[in-house]
C-alpha positions as CSV (number, residue, x, y, z in Angstrom):
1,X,69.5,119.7,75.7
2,X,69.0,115.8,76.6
3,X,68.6,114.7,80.2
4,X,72.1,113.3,81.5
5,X,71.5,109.4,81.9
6,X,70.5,108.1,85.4
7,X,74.1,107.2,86.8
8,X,73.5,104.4,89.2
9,X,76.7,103.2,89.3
10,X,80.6,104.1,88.4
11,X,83.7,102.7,87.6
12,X,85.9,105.6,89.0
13,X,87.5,105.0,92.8
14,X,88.9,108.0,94.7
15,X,92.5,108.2,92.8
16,X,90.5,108.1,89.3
17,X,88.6,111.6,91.1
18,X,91.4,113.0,93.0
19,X,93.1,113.2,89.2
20,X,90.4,114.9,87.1
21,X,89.7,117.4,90.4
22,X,93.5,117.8,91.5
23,X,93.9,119.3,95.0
24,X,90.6,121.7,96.1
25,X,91.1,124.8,97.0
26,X,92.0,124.6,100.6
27,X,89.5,127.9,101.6
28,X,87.2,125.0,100.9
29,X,88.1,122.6,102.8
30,X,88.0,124.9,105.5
31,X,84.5,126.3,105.1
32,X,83.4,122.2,105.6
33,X,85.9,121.3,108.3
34,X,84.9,124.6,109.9
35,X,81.3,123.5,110.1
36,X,80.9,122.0,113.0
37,X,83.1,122.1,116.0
38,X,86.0,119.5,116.5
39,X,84.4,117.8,119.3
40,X,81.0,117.4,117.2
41,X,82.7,115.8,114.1
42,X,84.9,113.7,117.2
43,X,81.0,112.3,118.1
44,X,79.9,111.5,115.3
45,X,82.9,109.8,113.8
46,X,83.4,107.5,116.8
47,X,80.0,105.6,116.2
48,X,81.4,104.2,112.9
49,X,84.5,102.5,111.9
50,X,86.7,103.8,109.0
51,X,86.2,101.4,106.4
52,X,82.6,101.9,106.1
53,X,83.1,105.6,104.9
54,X,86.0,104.3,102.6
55,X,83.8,101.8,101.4
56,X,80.9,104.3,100.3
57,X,82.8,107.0,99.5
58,X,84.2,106.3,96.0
59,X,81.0,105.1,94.2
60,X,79.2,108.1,95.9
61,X,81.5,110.6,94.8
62,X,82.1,108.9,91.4
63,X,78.2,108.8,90.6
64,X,77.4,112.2,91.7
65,X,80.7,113.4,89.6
66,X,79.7,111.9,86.4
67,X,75.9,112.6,86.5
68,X,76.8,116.6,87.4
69,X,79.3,116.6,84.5
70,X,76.6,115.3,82.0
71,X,73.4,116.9,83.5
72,X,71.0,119.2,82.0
73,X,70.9,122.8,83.3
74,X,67.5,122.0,84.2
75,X,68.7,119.0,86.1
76,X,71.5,121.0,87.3
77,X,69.1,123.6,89.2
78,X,67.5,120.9,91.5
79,X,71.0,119.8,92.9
80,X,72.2,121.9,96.0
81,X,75.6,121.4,95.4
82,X,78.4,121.4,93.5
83,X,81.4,119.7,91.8
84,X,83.7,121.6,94.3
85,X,82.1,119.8,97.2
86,X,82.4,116.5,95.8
87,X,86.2,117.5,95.4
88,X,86.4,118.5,98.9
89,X,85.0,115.0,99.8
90,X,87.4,113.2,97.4
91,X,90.2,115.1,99.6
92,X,89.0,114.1,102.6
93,X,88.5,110.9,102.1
94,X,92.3,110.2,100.5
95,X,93.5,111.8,104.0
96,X,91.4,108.9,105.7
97,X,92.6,106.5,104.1
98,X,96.2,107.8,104.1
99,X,95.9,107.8,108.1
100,X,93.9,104.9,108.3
101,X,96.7,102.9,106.5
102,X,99.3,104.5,108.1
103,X,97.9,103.3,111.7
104,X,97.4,99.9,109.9
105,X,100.8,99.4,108.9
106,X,103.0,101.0,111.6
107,X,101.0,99.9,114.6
108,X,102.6,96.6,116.5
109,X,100.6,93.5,117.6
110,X,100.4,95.1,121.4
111,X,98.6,98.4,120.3
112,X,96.1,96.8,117.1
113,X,94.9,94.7,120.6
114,X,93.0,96.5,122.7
115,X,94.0,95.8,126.5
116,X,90.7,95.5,129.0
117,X,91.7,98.9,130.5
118,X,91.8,100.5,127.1
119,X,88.7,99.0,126.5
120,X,87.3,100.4,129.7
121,X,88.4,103.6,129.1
122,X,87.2,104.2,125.6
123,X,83.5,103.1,127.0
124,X,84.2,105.9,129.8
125,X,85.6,108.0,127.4
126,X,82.4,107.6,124.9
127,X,79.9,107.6,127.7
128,X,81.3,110.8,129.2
129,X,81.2,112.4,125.6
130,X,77.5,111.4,125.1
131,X,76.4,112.6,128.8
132,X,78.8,116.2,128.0
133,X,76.5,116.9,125.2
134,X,73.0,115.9,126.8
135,X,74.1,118.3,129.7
136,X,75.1,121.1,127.4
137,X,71.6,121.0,126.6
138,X,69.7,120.5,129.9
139,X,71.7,123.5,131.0
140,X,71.2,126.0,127.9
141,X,67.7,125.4,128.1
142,X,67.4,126.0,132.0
143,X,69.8,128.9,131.6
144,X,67.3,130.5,129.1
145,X,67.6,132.5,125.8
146,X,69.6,135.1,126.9
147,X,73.3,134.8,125.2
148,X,75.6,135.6,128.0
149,X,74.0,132.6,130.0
150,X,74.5,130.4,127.2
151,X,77.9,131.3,126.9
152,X,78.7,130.6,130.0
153,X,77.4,127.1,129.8
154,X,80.0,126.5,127.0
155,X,82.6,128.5,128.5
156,X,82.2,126.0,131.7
157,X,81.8,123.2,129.7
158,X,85.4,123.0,127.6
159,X,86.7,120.8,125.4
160,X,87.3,117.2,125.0
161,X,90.2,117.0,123.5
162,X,91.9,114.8,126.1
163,X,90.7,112.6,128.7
164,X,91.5,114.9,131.4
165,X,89.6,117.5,129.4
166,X,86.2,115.7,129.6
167,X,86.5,115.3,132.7
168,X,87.1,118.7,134.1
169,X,84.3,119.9,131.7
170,X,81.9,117.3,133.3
171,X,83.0,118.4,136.7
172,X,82.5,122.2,135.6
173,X,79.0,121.1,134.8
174,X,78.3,119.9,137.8
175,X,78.8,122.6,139.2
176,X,77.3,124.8,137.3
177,X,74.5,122.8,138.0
178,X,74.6,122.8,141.5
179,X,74.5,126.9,140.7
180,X,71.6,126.6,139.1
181,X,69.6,124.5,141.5
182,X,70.2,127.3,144.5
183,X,67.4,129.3,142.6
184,X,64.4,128.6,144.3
185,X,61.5,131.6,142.9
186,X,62.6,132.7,139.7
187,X,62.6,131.5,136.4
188,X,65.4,129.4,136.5
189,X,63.9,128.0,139.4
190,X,60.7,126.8,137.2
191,X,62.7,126.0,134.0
192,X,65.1,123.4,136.4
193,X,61.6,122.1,137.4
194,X,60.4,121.7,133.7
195,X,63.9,119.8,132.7
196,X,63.7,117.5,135.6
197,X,67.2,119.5,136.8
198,X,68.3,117.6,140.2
199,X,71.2,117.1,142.0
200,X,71.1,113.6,141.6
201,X,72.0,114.7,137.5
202,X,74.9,116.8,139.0
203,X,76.2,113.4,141.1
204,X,75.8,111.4,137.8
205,X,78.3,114.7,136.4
206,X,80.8,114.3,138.6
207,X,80.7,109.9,138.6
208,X,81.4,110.0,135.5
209,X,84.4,112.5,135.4
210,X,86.1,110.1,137.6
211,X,85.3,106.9,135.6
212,X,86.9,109.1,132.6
213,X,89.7,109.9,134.9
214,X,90.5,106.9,136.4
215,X,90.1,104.6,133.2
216,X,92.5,107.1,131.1
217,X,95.4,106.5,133.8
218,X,94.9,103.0,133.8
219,X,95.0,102.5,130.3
220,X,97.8,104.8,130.3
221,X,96.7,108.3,128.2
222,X,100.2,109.2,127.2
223,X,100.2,106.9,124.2
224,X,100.6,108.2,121.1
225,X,97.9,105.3,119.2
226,X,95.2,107.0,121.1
227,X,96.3,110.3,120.3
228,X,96.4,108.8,116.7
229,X,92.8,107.7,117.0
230,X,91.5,110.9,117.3
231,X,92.6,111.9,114.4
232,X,90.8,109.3,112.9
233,X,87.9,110.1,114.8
234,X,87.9,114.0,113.6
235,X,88.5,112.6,109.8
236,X,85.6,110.2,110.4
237,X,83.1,112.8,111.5
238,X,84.0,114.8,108.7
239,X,83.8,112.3,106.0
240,X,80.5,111.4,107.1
241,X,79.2,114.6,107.1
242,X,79.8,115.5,103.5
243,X,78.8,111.9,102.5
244,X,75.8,113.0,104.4
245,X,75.2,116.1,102.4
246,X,75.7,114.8,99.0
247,X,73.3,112.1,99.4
248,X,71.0,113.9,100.6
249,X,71.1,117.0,98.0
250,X,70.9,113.9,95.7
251,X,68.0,112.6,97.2
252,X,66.2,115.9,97.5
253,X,66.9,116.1,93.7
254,X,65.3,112.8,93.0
255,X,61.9,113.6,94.6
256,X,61.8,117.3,92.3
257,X,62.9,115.2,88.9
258,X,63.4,111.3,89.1
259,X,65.9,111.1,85.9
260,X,68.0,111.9,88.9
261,X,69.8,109.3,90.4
262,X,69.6,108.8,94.4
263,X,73.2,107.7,96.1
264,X,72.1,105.0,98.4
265,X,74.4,104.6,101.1
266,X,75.0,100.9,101.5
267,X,78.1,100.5,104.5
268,X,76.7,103.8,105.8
269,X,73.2,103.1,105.6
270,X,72.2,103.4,108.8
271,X,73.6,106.5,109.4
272,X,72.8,108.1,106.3
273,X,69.8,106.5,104.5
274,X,66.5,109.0,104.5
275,X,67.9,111.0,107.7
276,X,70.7,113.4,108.5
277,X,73.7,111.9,109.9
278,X,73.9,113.7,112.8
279,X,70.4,112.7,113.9
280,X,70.8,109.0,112.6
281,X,74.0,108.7,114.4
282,X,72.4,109.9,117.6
283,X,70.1,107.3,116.6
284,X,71.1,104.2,115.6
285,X,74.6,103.7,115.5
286,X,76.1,101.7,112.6
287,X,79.5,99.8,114.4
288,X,80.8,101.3,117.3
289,X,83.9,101.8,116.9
290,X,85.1,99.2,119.7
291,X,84.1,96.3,118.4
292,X,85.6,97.3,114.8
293,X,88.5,94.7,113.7
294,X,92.2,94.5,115.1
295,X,93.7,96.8,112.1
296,X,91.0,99.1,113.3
297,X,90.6,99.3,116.7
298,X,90.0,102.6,117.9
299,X,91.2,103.5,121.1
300,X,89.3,106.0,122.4
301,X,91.0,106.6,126.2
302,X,92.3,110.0,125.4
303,X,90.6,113.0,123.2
């Protein structure tokens, strides 16, 4: 059989794919939205703004559909993926843009400009998130190997679905902290020693429950945009975790057999080019989502 041409480019946009794929099975869907948990995707969607993904999206997904419906069998055995995960990003990127417009259209000149205090609290809100997740690890990796206390880091830890939320999880960590630091001979002892484990860490904890705490009332964490934006956020994190995988199945299919094309990310790049988006967006950042335009600003007060 003849190689498939190397696709570099496509005419097809998401409502040209969403018709030859049809809805996907939703037990797929699933299996990807599943992945990771809510608050994870949350993180990594808020350091980039919407209409990058929706920018990169359709000529990703239309290149890898029409090379994989052309390609050789041989070809065929160096992707790690298939057309049923390009359909599952197809979905998911039609519900972005479905919300994203929605916001667009039905929010009012008061909530597409973000007030100071909203803008405080979505940096409170953002900073607590980042500092939940460092102390997650700090205290799994005093707490040891043993699986009862790692659970209990995460069962102390919480969610972040709200405001409030992060900041009872923060102040749970603190605490659990503070637990921690009474061992004074034991392993726990040396391993707090080894992660530079202080009080001072458990003071930063509970600082920055209040600044989450205090920021969300004054910016008012009833209101149903910011509610709204984590939606967007979840969808976010999402989309740029399957964008994620298909370039990079792509690109690990170049370097076995170069008649394959490689999906450069181009609105994405710095998130996605050469590394995993979870690590690049730890990274390097590619617009937080604050300084994103009016018709997206994303208001990030309450999770």
């Amino acid at each position: 059989m003849p190689k498939a041409p190397n696709v570099v480019s496509t005419s097809l946009g998401l409502d040209d794919l969403h018709a030859k794929f049809g809805a996907p099975d939703a037990a797929f869907v699933k299996a990807i939205v599943d992945e990771e948990t809510r608050e994870e995707f949350i993180a990594l969607g808020i350091q980039i703004a919407s209409r990058h993904i929706l920018s990169d999206a359709p000529r990703i997904y239309g290149i890898a559909y029409e090379f994989l419906n052309s390609a050789s069998e041989t070809q065929l055995d160096n992707v790690d993926l298939s057309l049923e995960l390009i359909s599952v990003g197809v979905h998911l990127a039609i519900e972005l843009r479905t919300l994203t417009n929605k916001v667009r259209q039905t929010d009012d000149a008061g909530e597409a400009e973000r007030s100071d205090a909203e803008h405080e609290a979505a940096t409170a809100f953002t900073s607590g998130l980042g500092l939940r997740t460092r102390t997650v690890r700090l205290l799994k990796g005093v707490a040891g190997r043993g699986a009862t206390q790692r659970k209990r880091v995460d069962d102390r830890t919480g969610t972040a679905e709200t405001a409030e939320a992060l900041a009872q999880g923060l102040e749970a960590q603190a605490t659990l902290m503070r637990e921690l630091l009474t061992h004074k001979k034991d392993a726990l002892a040396v391993r707090a020693k080894l992660y530079r484990m202080t009080e001072a860490r458990a003071v930063k904890l509970d600082e920055a429950a209040q600044a989450v705490r205090e920021t969300a009332k004054a910016a008012d964490a009833r209101s149903v945009a910011r509610v709204r934006q984590l939606e967007i956020d979840f969808l976010d994190g999402v989309n740029l975790h399957v964008l994620g995988e298909v370039i990079h199945a792509f690109e690990g299919a170049h370097d076995m057999d170069a008649s394959i094309p490689r999906l450069v990310p181009i609105a994405t790049r710095r998130l996605l080019a050469k590394h995993g988006a979870r690590k690049g967006a730890a990274a390097d950042a590619e617009e937080p989502k604050g300084a994103a335009a009016p018709d997206e600003a994303k208001a990030k007060a309450v999770k």
